[in-house]
C-alpha positions in Angstrom: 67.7 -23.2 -20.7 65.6 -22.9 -17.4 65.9 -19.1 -16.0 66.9 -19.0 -12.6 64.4 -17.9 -10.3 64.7 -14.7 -8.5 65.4 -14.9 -4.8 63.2 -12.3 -2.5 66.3 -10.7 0.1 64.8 -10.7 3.5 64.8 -6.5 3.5 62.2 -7.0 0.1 59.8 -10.1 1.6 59.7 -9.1 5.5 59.1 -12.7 6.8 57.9 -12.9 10.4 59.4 -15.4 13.0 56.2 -17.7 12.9 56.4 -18.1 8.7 53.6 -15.2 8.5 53.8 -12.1 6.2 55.3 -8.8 7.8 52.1 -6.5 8.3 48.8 -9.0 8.0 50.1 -11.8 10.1 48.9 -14.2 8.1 51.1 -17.7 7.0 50.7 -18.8 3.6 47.8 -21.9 4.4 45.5 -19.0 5.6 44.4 -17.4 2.5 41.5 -18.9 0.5 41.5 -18.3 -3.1 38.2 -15.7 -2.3 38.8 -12.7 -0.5 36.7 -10.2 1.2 38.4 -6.8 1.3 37.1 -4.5 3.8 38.0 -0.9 5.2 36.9 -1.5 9.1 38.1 -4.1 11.0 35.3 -4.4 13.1 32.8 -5.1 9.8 35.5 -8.3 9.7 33.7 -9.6 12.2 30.4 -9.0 10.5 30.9 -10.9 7.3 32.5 -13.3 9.3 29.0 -13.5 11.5 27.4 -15.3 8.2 30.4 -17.8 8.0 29.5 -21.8 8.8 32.6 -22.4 10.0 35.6 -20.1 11.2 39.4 -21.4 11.0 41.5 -18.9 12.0 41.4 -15.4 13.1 44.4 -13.1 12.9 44.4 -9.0 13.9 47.5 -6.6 13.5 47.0 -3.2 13.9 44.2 -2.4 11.5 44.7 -5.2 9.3 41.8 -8.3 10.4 41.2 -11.6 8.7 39.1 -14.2 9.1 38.9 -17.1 6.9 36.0 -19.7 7.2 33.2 -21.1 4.4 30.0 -20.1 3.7 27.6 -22.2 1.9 30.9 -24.2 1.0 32.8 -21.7 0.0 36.4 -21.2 1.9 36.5 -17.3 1.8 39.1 -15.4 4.0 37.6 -11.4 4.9 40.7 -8.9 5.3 40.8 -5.6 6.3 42.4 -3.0 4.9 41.9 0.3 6.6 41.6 3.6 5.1 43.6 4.9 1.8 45.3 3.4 -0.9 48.3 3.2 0.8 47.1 0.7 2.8 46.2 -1.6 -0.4 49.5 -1.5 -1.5 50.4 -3.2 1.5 47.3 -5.8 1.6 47.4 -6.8 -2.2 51.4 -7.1 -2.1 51.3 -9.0 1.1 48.3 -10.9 -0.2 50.0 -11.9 -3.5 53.1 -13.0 -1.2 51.6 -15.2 0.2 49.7 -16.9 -2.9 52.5 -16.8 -5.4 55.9 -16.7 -3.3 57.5 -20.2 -1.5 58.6 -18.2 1.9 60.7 -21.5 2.3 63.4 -20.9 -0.7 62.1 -16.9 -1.0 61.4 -17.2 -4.5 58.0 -17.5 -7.0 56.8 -20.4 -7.0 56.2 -22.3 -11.0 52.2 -22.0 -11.0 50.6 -18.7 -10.3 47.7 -18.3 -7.8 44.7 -15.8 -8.8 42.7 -14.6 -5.9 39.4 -13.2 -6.5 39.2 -10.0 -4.1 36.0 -7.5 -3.7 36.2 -4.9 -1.6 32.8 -3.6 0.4 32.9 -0.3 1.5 31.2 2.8 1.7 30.8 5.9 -0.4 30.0 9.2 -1.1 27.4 9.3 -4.0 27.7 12.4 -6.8 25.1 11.8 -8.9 20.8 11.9 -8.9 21.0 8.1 -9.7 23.2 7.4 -6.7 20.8 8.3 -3.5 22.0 7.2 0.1 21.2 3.6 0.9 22.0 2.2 -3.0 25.0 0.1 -4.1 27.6 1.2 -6.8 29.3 -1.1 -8.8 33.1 0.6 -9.7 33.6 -0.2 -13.5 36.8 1.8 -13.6 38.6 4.0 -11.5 40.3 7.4 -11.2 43.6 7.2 -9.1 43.8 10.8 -7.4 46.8 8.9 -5.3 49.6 8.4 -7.6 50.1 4.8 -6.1 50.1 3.1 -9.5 52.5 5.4 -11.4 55.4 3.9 -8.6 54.8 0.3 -10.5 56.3 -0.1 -14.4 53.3 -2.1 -16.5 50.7 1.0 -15.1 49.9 2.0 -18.9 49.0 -1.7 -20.1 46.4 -2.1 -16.6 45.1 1.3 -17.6 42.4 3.1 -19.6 45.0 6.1 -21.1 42.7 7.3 -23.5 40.4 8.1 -20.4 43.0 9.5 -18.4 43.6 12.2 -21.0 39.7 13.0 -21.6 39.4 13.7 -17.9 42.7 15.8 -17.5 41.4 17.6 -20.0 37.7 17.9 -18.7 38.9 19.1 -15.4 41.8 21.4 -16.3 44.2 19.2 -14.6 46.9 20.8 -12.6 50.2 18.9 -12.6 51.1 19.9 -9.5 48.2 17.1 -7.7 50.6 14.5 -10.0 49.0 12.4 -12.3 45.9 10.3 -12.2 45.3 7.0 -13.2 42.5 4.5 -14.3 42.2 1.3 -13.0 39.6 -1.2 -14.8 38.1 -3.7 -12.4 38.4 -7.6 -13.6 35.0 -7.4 -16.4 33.7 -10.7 -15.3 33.9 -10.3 -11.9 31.7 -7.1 -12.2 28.9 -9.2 -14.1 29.2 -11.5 -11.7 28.9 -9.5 -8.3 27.2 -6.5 -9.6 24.4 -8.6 -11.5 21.4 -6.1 -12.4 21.0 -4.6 -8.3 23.9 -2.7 -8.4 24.6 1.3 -10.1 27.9 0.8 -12.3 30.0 3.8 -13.2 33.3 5.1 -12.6 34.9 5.6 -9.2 37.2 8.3 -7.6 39.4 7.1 -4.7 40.9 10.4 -3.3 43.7 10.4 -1.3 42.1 11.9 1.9 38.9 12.3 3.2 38.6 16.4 3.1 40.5 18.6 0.4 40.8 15.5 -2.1 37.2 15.5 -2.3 36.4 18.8 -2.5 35.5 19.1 1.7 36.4 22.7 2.9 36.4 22.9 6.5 39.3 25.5 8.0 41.9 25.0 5.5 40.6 26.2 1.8 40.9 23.9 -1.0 42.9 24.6 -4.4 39.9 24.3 -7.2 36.6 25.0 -5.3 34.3 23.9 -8.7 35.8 20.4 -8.2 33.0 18.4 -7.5 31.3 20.2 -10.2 33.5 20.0 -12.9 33.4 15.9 -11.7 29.7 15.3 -12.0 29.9 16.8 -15.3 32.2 14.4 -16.6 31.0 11.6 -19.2 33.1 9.2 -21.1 31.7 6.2 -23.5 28.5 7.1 -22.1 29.1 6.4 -18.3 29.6 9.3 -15.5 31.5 9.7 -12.2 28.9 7.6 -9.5 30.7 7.7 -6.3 34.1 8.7 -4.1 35.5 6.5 -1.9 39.3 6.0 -1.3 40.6 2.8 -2.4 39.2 0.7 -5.2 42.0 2.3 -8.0 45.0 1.0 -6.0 42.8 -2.3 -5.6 42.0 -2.8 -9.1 45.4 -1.6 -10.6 47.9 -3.8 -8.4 45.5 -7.1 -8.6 45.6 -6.6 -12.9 49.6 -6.3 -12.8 49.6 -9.0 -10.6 46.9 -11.3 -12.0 44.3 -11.4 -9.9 40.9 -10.7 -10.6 39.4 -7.7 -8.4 36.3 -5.3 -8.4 34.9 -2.8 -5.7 31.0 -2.0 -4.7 30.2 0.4 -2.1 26.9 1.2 -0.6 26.5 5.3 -0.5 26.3 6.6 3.0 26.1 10.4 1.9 25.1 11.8 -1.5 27.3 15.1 -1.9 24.6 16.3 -4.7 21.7 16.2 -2.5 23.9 17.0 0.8 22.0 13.9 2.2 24.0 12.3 4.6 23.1 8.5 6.8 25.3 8.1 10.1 23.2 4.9 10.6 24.7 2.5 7.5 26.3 0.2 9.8 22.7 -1.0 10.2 21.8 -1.5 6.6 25.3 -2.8 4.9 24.3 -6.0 5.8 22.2 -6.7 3.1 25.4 -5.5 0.9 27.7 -7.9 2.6 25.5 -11.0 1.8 24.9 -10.2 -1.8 28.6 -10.5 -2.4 29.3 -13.5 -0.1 26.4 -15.3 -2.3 28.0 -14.3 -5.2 31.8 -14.3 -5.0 
């Protein structure tokens, strides 16, 4: 007996007037199969610089795209803003538009996988992660709590991990539970290569407090950051912060895509080093990855 498909109400799948998705803008024959994610809309326009050929251009609040080919390759670059909450919009919204016919609102019979890496910028923790060098995210730790809203979060997890870190940091309940997202393996291999540090990843959910940054406002567990660059597990370590590459890897695994994150580090909170000027240099990251994807 064929199952009946699910139907998508109009409140769930927020369809634009012009067929395009409610918060990108974007219609269905817009995405290519590779995808640039990116926090800044403006660095849209510099991956988009290297592109042969540009085919459309869409901007909605902070959300960007471009898709175009380079070397061949049809490769749309989205932005995605700051925080995790923001890739829960761009990776539902993305899949939408892959695996949903927004004629009859429901899934269509083959599934689409996109292949989504996210460039961004970081905040280094270790000796091995200077300012200027590129970090790989193998896993990462979900300060946000995105992923425990979705059912399926323990079989796109590492729960073994989870409970070694909870109990390597003393984990108060009351910051809810963290998770750990794995990136897609191959795609790590793949865009990582042997240039690129690989370790785990925390993506806070804010810039200051979340990762350990006291300003005015004093922060609940002061040895943070310490107790962080201390932590091992299967003989890898904490590398980097940076604020969305959990949600990214988490929602693209229950939703079959294949995603990864690499970030260049812009300050190294070890060293208290800190470059202003990595706008100038995150080139060089940028066309490693379109080469690669």
């Amino acid at each position: 007996m064929t199952q009946e498909k699910k139907n998508f109400a109009p409140s769930e799948l927020i369809i634009n007037e012009d067929g395009s998705c409610f918060h990108l803008h974007l219609r269905p024959e817009q995405l290519a199969d590779r995808v640039i994610l990116v926090g800044d809309p403006a660095r849209v326009n510099t991956v988009a610089a290297h592109f042969e050929t540009k085919e459309c251009e869409v901007q909605s609040r902070e959300f960007h795209t471009i898709t175009g080919t380079y070397k061949g390759k049809r490769i749309t670059c989205q932005s995605h803003g700051i925080g995790c909450d923001n890739i829960d919009i761009v990776m539902n919204e993305l899949d939408t538009l892959a695996n949903i016919d927004y004629t009859t609102r429901t899934e269509k019979d083959s599934h689409r996988t996109l292949t989504c890496v996210r460039i961004g910028t970081c905040g280094g923790l270790q000796p091995n992660t200077p300012t200027g060098c590129f970090v790989a995210s193998v896993k990462s730790i979900g300060f946000d709590g995105l992923l425990n809203y979705y059912a399926g979060r323990n079989s796109v997890c590492d729960l073994q991990m989870e409970e070694a870190f909870k109990q390597h940091m003393q984990w108060n309940p009351i910051k809810g539970a963290p998770y750990v997202a794995v990136a897609d393996k191959a795609l790590i291999e793949q865009i990582a290569q042997d240039d690129m540090v690989r370790g785990y990843t925390i993506s806070c959910g804010g810039f200051y407090g979340p990762q350990g940054r006291q300003l005015r406002a004093p922060i609940s567990d002061p040895e943070q950051n310490e107790k962080i660059e201390k932590f091992e597990y299967e003989g890898m370590r904490i590398c980097n912060f940076e604020m969305e590459s959990s949600a990214l890897s988490g929602l693209a695994s229950l939703l079959g895509h294949r995603a990864m994150t690499c970030c260049m580090v812009i300050a190294n909170r070890y060293t208290t080093e800190m470059n202003t000027n990595y706008k100038n240099s995150i080139d060089t990251l940028i066309e490693k990855v379109l080469n690669r994807i």
